[in-house]
VMD Tcl script that builds the backbone (N, CA, C; Angstrom):
set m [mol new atoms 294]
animate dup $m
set s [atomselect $m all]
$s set {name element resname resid chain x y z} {
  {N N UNK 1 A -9.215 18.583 -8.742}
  {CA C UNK 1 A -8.069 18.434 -9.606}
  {C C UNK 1 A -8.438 18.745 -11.048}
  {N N UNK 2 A -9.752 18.523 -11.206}
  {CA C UNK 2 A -10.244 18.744 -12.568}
  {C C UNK 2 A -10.251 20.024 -13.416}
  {N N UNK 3 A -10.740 20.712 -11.797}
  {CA C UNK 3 A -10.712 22.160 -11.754}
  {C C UNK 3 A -9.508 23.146 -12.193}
  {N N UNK 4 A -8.679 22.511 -12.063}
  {CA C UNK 4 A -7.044 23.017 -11.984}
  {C C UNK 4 A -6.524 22.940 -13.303}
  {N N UNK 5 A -6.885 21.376 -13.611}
  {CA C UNK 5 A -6.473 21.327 -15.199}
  {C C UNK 5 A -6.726 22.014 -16.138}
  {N N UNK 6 A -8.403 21.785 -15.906}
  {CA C UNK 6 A -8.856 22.850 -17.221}
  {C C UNK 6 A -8.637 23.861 -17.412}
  {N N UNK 7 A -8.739 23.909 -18.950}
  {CA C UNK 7 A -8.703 25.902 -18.882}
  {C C UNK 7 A -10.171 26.364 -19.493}
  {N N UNK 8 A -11.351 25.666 -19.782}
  {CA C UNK 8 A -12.561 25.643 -19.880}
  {C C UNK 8 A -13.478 24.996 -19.359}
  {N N UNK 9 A -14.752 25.379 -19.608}
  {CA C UNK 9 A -16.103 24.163 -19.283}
  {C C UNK 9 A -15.943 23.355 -20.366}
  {N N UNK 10 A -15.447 22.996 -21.723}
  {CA C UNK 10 A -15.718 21.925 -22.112}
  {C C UNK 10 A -14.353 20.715 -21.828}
  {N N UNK 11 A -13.294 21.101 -21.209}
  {CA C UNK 11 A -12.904 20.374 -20.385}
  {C C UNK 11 A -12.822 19.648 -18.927}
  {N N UNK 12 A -13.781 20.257 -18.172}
  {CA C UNK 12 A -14.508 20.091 -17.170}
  {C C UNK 12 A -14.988 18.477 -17.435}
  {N N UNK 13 A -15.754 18.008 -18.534}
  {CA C UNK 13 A -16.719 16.874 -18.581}
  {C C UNK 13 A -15.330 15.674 -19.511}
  {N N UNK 14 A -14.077 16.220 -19.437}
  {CA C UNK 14 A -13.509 14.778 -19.984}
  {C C UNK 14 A -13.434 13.925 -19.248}
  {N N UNK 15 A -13.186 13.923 -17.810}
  {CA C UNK 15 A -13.069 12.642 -16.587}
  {C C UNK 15 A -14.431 12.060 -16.763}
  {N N UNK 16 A -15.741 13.080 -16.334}
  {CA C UNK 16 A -16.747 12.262 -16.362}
  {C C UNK 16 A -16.929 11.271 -17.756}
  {N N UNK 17 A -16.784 11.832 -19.220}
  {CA C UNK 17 A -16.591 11.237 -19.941}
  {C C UNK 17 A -16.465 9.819 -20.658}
  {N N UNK 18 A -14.658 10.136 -20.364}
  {CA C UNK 18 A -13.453 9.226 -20.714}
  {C C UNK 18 A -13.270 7.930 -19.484}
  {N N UNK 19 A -13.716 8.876 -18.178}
  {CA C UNK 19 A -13.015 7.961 -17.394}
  {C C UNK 19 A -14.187 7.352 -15.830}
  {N N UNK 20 A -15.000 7.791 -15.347}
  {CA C UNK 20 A -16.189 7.514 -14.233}
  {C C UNK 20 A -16.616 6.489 -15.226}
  {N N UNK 21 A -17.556 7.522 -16.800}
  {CA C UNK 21 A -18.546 6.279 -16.977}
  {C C UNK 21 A -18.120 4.941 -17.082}
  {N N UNK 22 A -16.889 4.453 -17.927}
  {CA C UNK 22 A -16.366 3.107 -18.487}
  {C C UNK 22 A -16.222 2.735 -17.188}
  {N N UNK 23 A -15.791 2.954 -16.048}
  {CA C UNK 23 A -15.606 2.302 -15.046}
  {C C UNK 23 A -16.633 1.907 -13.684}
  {N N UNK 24 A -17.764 2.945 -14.330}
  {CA C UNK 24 A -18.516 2.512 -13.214}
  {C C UNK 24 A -19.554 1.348 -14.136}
  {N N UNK 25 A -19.596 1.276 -15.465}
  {CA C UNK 25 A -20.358 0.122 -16.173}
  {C C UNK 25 A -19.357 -0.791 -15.858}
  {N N UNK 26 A -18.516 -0.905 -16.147}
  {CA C UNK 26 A -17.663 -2.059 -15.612}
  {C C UNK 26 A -17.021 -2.551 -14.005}
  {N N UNK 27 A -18.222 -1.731 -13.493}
  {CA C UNK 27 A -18.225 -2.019 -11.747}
  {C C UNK 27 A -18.964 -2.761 -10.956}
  {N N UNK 28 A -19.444 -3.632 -12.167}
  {CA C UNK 28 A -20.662 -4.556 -11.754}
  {C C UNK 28 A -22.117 -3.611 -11.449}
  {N N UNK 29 A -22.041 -2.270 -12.189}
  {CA C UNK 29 A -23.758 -2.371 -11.551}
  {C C UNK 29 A -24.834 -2.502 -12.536}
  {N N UNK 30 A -24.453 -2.782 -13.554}
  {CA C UNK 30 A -25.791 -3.447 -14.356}
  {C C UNK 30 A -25.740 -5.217 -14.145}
  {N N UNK 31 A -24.560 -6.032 -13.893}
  {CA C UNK 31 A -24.448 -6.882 -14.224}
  {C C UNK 31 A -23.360 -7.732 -12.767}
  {N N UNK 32 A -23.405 -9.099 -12.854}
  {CA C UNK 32 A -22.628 -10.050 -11.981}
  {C C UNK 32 A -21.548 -9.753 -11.945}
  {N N UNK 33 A -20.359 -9.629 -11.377}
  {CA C UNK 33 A -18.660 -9.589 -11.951}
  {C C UNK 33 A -18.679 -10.996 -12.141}
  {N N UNK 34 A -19.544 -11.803 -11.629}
  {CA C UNK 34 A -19.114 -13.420 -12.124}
  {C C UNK 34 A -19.441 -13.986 -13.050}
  {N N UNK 35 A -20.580 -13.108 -13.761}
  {CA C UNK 35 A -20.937 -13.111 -15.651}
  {C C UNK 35 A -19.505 -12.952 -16.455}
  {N N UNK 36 A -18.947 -12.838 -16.043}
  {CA C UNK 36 A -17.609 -12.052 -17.250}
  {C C UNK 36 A -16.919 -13.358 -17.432}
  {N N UNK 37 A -15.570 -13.434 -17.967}
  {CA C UNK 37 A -14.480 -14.504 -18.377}
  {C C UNK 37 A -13.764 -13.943 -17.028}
  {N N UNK 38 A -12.850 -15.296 -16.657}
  {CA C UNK 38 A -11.828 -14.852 -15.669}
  {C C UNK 38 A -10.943 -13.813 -16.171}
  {N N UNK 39 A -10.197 -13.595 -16.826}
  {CA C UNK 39 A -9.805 -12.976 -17.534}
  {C C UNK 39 A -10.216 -11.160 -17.115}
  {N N UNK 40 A -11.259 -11.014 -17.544}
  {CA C UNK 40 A -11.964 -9.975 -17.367}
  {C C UNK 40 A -12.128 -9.025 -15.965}
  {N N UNK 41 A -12.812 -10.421 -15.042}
  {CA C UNK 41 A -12.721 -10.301 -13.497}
  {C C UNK 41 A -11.552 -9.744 -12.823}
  {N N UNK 42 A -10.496 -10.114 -13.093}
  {CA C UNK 42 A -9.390 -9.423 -12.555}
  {C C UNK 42 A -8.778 -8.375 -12.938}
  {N N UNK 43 A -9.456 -7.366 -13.866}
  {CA C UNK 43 A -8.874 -5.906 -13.978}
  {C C UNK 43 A -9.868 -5.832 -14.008}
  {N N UNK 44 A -11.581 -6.259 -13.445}
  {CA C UNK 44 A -12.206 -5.712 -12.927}
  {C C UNK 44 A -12.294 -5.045 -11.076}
  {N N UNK 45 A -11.432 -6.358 -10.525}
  {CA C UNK 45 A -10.658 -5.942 -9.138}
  {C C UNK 45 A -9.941 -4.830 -8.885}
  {N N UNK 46 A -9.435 -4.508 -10.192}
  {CA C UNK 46 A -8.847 -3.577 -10.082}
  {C C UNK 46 A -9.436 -2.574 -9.952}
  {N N UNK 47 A -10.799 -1.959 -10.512}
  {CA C UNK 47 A -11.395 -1.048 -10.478}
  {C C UNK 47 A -12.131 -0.170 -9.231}
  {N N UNK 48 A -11.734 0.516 -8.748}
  {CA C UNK 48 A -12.161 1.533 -7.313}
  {C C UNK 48 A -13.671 1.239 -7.349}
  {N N UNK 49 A -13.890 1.889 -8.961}
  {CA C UNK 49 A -15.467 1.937 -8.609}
  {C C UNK 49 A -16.276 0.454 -8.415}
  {N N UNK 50 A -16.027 -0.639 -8.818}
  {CA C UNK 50 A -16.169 -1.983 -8.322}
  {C C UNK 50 A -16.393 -2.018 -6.603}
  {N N UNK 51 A -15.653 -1.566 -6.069}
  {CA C UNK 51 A -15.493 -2.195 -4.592}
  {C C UNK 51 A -16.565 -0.558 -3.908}
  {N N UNK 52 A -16.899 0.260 -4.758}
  {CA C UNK 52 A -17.593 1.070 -4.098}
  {C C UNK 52 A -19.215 0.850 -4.508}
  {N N UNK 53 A -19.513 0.178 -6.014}
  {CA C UNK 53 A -20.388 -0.210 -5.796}
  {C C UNK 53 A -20.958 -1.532 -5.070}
  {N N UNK 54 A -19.846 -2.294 -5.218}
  {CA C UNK 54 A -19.955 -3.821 -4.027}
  {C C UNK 54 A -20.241 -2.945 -2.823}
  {N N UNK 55 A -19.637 -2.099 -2.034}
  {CA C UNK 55 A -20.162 -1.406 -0.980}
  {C C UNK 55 A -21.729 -0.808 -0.585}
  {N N UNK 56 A -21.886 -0.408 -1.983}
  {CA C UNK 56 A -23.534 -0.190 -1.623}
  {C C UNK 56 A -24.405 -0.876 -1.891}
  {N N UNK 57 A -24.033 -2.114 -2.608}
  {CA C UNK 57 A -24.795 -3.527 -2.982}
  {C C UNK 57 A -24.968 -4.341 -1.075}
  {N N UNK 58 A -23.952 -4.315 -0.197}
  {CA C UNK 58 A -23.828 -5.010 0.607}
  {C C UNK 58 A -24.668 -4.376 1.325}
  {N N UNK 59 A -24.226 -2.715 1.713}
  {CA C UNK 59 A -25.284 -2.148 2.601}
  {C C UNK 59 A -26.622 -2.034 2.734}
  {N N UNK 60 A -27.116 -2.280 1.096}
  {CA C UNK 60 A -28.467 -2.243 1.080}
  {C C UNK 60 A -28.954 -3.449 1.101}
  {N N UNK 61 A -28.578 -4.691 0.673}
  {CA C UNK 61 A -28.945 -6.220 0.564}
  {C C UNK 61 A -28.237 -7.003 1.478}
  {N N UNK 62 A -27.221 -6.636 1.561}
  {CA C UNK 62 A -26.414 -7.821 2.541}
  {C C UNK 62 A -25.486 -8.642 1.492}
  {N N UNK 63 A -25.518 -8.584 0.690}
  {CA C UNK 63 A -24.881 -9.365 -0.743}
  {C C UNK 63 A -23.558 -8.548 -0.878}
  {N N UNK 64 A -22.148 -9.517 -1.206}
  {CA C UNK 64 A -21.376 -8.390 -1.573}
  {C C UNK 64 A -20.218 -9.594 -2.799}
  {N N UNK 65 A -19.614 -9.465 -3.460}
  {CA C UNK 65 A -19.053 -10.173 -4.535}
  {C C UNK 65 A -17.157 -10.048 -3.644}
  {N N UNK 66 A -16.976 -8.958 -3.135}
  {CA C UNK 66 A -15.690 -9.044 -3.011}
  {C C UNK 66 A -15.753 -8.583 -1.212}
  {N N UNK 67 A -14.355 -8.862 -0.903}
  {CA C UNK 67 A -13.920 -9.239 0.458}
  {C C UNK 67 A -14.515 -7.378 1.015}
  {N N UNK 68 A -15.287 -7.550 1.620}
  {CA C UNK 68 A -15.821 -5.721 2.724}
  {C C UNK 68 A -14.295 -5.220 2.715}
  {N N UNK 69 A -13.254 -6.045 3.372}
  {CA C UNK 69 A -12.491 -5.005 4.298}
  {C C UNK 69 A -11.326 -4.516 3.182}
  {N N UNK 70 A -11.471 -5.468 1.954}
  {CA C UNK 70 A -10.540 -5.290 1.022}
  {C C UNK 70 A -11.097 -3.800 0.126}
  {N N UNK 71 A -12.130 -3.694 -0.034}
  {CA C UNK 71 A -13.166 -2.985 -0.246}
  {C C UNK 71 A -12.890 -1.300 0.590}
  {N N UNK 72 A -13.390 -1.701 1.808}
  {CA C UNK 72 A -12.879 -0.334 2.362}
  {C C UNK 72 A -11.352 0.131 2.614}
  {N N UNK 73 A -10.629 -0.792 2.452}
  {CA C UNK 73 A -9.012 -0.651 2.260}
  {C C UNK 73 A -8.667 0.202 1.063}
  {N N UNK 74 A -8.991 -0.308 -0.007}
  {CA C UNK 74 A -8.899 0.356 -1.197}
  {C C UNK 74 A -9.738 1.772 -1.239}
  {N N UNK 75 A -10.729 1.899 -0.996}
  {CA C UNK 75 A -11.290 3.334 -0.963}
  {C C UNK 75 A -10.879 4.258 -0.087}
  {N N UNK 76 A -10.383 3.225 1.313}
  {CA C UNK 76 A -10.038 4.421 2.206}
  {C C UNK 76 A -8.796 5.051 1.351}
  {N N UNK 77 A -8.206 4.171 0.893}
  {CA C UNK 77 A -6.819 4.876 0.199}
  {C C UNK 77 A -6.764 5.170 -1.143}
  {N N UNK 78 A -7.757 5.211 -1.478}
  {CA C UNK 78 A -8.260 6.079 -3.189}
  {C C UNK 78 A -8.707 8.145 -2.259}
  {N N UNK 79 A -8.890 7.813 -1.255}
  {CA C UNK 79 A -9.531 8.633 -0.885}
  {C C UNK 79 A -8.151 9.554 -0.159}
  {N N UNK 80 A -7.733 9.165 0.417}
  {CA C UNK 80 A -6.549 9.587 0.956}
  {C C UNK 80 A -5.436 9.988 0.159}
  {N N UNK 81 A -5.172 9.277 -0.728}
  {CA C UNK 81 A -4.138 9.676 -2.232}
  {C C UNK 81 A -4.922 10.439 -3.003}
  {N N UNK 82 A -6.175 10.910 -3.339}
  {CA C UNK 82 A -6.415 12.080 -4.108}
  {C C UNK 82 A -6.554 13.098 -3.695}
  {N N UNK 83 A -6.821 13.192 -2.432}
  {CA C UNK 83 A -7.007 13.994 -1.059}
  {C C UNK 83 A -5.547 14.781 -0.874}
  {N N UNK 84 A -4.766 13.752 -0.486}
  {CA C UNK 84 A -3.362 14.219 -0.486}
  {C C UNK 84 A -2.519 15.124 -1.522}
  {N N UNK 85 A -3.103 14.770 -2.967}
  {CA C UNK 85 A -2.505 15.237 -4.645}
  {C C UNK 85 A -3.062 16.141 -4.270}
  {N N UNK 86 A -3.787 16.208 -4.148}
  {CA C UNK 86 A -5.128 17.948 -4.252}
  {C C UNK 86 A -4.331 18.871 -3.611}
  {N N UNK 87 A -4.230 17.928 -2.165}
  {CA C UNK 87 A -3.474 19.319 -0.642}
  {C C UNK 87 A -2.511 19.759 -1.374}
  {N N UNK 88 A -1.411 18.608 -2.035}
  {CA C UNK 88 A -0.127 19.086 -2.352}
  {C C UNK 88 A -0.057 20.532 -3.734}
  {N N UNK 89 A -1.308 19.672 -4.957}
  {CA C UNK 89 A -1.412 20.668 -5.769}
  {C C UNK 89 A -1.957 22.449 -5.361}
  {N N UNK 90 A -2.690 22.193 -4.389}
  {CA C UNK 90 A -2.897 23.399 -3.887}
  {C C UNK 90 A -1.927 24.122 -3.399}
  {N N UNK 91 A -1.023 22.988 -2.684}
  {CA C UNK 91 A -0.047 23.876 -1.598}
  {C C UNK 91 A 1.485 24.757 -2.530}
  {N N UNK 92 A 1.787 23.419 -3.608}
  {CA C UNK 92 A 2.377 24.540 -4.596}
  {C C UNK 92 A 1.804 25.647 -5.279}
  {N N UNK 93 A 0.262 25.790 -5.283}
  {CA C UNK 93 A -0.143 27.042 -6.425}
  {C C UNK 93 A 0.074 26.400 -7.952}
  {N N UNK 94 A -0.607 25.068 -7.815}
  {CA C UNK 94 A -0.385 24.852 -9.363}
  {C C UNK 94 A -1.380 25.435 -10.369}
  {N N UNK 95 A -1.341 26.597 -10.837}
  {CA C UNK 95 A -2.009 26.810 -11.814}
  {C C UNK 95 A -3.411 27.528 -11.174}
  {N N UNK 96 A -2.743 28.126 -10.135}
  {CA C UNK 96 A -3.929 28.803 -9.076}
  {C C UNK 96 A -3.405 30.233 -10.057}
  {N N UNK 97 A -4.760 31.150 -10.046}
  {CA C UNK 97 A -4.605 32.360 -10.734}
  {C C UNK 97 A -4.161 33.534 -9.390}
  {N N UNK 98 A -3.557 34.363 -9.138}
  {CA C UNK 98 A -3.492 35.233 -8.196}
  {C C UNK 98 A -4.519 36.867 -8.585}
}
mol reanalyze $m
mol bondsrecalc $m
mol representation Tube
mol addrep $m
């Protein structure tokens, strides 16, 4: 999708940027999600990348902060809804060059 948007390489690196890094530091992997204020914790739930790094925290240790199946619920369908935008953006020719 990134691909589509841009109309250069130096727009290529705004997602990684603006939007992966802040969310994967705030995905618990330097730190507890139960270090934070309540407050905090719960638009940390919110975060995809949270429940994908809880996913590889569990697989490798056995340790996991949030519910597995809630976990793969949400990714299966982060995965499926960008999956889907993509098919659709492709299938109109958005901004495909001929």
């Amino acid at each position: 999708m990134i691909g589509l948007w841009s109309d250069n390489f130096e727009q290529l690196s705004v997602l990684q940027t603006f939007v992966i890094t802040p969310l994967t530091f705030l995905g618990g992997v330097f730190n507890s999600v139960q270090m934070l204020p309540e407050q905090v914790q719960f638009f940390v739930k919110l975060n995809p990348f949270f429940y994908f790094v809880d996913g590889l925290r569990y697989a490798m240790i056995g340790v996991s902060e949030a519910n597995t199946l809630v976990g793969l619920v949400l990714i299966f369908s982060c995965i499926v809804g960008l999956g889907g935008w993509t098919w659709y953006l492709f299938k109109i020719g958005w901004r495909i060059r001929t």
